[in-house]
N, C-alpha and C positions, 0 to 999 in steps of 0.2 A: 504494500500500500504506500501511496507516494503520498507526500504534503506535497498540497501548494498551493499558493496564495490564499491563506485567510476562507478559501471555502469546502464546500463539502461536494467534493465534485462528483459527476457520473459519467459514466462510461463513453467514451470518445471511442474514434479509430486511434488513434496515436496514444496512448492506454489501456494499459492491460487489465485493470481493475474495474469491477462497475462501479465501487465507491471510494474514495479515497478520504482516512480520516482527515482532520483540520485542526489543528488546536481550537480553531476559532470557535469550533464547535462544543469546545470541553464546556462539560458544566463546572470546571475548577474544585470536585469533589470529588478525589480520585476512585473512590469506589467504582462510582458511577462509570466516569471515563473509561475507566479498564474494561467494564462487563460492557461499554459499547464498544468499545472498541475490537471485542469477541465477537460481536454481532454483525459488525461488516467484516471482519474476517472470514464469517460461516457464510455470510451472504456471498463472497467474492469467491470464495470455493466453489459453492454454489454455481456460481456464473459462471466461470474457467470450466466447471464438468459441461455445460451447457456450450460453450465454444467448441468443445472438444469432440461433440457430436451427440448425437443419440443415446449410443449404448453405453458411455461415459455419464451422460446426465442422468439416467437411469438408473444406475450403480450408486452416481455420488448421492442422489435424492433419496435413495432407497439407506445409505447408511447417515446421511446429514439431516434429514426431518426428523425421528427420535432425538436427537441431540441438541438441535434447533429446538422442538416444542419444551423439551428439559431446561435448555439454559435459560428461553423467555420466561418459561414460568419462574426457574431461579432469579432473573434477574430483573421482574415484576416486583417475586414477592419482598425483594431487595430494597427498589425503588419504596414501595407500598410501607414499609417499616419504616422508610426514612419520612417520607410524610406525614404520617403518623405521629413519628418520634416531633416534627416541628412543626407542629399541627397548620401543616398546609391550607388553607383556606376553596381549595380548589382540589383538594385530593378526591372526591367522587368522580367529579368527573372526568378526570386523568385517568383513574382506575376502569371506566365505560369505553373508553379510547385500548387501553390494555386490555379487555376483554372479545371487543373486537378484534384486534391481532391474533389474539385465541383462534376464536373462532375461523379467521381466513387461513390460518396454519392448518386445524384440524382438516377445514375444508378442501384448501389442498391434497394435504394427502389420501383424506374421501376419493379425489379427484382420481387420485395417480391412483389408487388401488382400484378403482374401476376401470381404470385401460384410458384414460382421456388423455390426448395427448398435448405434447406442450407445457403439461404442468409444472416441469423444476423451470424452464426458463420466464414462463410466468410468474414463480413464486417468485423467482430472484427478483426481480422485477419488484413486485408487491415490497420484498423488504426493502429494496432501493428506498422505494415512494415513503415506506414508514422512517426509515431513517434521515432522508431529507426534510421529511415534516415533521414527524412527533420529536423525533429526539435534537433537533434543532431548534424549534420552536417551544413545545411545551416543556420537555423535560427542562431548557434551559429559564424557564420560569420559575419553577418551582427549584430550582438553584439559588436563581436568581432569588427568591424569596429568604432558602435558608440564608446563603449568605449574606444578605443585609441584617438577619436575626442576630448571624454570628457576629457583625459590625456594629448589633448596638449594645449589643452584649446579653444576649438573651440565647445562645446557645454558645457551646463548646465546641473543639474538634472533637470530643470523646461520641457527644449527641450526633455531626452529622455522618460520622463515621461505622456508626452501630460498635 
């Protein structure tokens, strides 16, 4: 995964990745940052099986969705703790946003074990879309919120760290 420049980029001819992290995109809570930055790694797998043809994409789907629907839920219920812990004001409806991801993940793989075809490079696709918008946009909100808490002195690194 390359940096560059300040954004969260996607897949071009002239790279290799379909998404490339950014710092600009940390939410400056490394927990956080790490478990996405796992997430466009699985995504980018993902993608690379899907370039690499058919029966590549097939294989890598068939071993990377168990592991994908595990880490999101781990790194949901991660998210979901921290929220909690600094009583986000917004955390329902962050967590109805997470629950749909659920569900389009389960739905995929519904997909692929029925024989539809298309479905790893569609998903990858799907996670592209969820990682430029939710964890760009929301996730860095409810950051943004802890850390203004942590700036007025109303939590800890202990608090946002779990």
């Amino acid at each position: 995964m390359k940096l560059k420049n300040n954004t969260l980029n996607s897949y071009s001819d002239d790279d290799f990745s379909l998404v490339s992290w950014d710092e600009h995109y940390s939410t400056r809570i490394l927990l956080i940052d790490n478990q996405h930055q796992e997430l466009v790694r699985i995504t980018n797998e993902l993608f690379d099986a899907c370039r690499a043809g058919n029966d590549k994409a097939v294989s890598a789907f068939k071993e990377l969705i168990p592991h994908m629907v595990d880490y999101v839920k781990f790194h949901f219920k991660t998210e979901q703790d921290l929220m909690e812990r600094i009583n986000y004001p917004e955390c329902k409806s962050h967590l109805v946003q997470h629950d749909e991801l659920i569900r389009d993940i389960l739905a995929a793989a519904k997909d692929f074990d029925d024989g539809k075809k298309f479905v790893p490079n569609r998903f990858s696709r799907t996670l592209k879309a969820w990682i430029l918008s939710h964890v760009a946009v929301y996730d860095k909100a409810y950051a943004l919120f802890a850390l203004d808490q942590k700036r007025k002195g109303l939590l800890t690194d202990e608090q946002l760290e779990g």
